[in-house]
N, C-alpha and C positions, 0 to 999 in steps of 0.2 A: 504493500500500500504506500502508495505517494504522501511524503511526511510535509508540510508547513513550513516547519523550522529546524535545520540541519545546523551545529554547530562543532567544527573541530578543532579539538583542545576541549579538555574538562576539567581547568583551573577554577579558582574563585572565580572571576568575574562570570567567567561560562557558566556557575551553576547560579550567580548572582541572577544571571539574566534568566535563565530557565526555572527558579524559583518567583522571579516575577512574573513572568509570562502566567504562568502555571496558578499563581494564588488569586493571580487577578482575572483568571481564566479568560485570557488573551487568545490564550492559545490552550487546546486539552492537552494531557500526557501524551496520548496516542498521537497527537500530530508533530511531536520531536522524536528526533534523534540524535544523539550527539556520539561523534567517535575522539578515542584518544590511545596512543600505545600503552598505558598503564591498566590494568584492569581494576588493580584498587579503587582508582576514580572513577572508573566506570560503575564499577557495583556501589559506590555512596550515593550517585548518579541516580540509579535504575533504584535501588532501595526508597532512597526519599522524596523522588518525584515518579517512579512510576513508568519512566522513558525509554524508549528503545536506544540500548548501546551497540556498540561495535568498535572494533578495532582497525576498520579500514575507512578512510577516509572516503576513499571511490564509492565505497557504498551512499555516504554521506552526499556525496556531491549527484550521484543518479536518480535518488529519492524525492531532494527536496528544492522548494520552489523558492527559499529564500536561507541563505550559507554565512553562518558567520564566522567568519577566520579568528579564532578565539587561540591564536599562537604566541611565541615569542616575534620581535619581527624579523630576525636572524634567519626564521622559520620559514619565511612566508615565499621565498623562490621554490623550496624545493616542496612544502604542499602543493602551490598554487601547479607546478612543475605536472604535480601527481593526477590533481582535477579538473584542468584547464580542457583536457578532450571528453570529458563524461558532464560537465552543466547544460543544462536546457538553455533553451534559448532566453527564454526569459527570468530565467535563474537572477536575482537580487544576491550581489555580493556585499557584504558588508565588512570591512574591515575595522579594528578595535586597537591597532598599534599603533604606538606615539612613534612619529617618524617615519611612515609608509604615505606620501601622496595619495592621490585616487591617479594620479600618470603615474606611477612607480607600477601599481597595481594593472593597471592597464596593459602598460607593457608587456608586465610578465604573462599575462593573460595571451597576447599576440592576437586579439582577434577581439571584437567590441562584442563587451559585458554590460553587465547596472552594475555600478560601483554605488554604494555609501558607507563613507568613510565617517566615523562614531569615536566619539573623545568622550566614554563614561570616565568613572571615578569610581575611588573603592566605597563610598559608601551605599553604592549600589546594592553590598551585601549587607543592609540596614531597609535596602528601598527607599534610600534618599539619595542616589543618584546626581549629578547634573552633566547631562551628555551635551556635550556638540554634535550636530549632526551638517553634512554637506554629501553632494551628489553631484554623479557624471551628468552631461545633456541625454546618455539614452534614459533616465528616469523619468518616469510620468509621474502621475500627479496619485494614483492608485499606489504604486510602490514607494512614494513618501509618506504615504497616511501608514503602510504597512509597517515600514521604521521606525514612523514616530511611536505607533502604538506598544512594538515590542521595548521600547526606551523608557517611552512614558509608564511602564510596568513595573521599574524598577527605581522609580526618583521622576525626575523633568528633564525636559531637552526643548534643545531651541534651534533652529536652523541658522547657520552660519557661513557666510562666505569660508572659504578653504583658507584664502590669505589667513585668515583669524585664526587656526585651530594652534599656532605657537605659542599664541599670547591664552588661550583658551587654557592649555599645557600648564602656563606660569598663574594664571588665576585660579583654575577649580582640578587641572588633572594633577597637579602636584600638590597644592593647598592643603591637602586633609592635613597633611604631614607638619605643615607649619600651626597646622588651628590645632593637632595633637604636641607640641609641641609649647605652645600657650596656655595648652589646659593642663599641662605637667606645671610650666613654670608657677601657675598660678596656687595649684594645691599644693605645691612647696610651698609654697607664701604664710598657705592658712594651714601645713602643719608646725612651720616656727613659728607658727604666733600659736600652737596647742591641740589646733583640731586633728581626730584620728584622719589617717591618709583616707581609709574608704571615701568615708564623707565627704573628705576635699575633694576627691574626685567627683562626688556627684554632683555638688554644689558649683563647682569650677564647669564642669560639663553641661550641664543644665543652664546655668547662668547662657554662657555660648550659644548654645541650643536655641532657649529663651529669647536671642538677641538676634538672632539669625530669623526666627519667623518674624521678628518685627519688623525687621527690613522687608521682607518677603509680603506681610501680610499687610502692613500699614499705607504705606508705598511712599511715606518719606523718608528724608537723606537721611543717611546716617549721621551727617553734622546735623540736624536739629534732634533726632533721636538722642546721640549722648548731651546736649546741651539739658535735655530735658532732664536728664540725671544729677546733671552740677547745680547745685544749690550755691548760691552766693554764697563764698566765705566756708563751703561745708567739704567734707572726705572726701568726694568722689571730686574735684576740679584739683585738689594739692593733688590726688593721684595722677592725674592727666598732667599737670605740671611735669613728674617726675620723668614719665612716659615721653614728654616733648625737650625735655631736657636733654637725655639719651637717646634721641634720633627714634623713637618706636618707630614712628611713622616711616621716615627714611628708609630705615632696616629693613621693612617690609616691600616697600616698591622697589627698593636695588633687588632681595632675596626672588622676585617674582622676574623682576627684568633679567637678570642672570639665567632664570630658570627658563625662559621665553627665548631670551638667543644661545642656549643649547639648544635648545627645542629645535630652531633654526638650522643651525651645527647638524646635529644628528638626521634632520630632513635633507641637507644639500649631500649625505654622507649616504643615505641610500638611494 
């Protein structure tokens, strides 16, 4: 039976996205497939969603009507190498690695594909997601609502020109690691002043959380979101002092602008 959604590689994100698919019945069990050379993955795979596995890609690519290259990108000539003569004609390729064009993919393909090229994040495996999404000219308008949908399963996504997906890279594909990196510093903070670590973490985490849907939900700047927080004369503005004192701000747009022209680096590199 002809499967929906074929994916190979069955890492985190790959089971990230097959669990959203799947809860938000997007898509049913029976209409994946996902192949990988390990079988351990495959059996956690077929155990907790239900899925048809395999170990051969080819199968993956004769099955199904939309493929997602859920590899390393190291990887991606010699799968692509494997399935490039068994996809349908209308087969939707989706690619998920940082530093693969949708013309890298193409080429190795030798013969015109649907490329969408997908910039999720790891909080995918949360279902909080935030994907880029961009597309070749053979995509219609049917096989973009099909992308968005399996995206939007796992978090939100937005359509974006391709120029953008470096800078996408340096603000939301790499960012989890800086915003984890901020919710350490912070519950350091509040166990030398006494609080148990648990706590700090969820206090420091929540807070973030908390402060992320206000942006999201409210739909004002975030300079008048934290303005609303500084009380004349009160804690939270001597905090931001300190913060603007030590470049916070700085340190963060160099850490992303850094992270964006690799991102750069590494695309002109395959």
């Amino acid at each position: 039976m002809d499967k929906k959604l074929g994916l190979i590689g069955c890492g985190n994100m790959s089971q990230a996205i097959i669990g959203g698919v799947v809860s938000s019945k997007t898509l049913l069990p029976e209409d994946i497939i996902v192949s990988n050379p390990s079988e351990s993955k495959l059996k956690e795979a077929h155990d907790k969603y239900k899925i048809e596995t395999t170990t051969d890609n080819i199968e993956v690519a004769k099955v199904s009507d939309t493929i997602i290259l859920a590899v390393k990108p190291n990887k991606y000539p010699e799968v692509i190498s494997e399935i490039k003569d068994y996809i349908r004609k209308n087969t939707i390729i989706a690619t998920i690695a940082a530093g693969i064009s949708i013309g890298r993919t193409e080429a190795l393909f030798e013969k015109e594909v649907k490329i969408a090229r997908a910039m999720p994040n790891t909080p995918a495996l949360v279902k909080e997601a935030m994907t880029a999404l961009c597309f070749n000219k053979t995509i219609n308008d049917d096989d973009i609502n099909k992308i968005v949908d399996i995206f939007n399963s796992c978090g939100k996504s937005e359509i974006v020109d391709e120029k953008l997906i470096d800078a996408v890279t340096g603000v939301s594909g790499s960012s989890p690691a800086y915003v984890y990196m901020f919710i350490e510093a912070m519950a350091d903070a509040a166990v030398l002043q006494g609080m148990p670590r648990k706590s700090a973490y969820k206090f420091a985490a929540q807070a973030v959380l908390g402060s992320a849907k206000m942006v999201l939900e409210t739909g004002l700047h975030p300079g008048e979101l934290k303005d609303n927080v500084c009380s004349p004369g009160g804690t939270t503005i001597d905090a931001v002092r300190i913060l603007e004192k030590d470049n916070f701000r700085y340190a963060v747009i160099d850490a992303i602008n850094t992270c964006t022209e690799k991102s750069k680096q590494m695309s002109k590199n395959n």
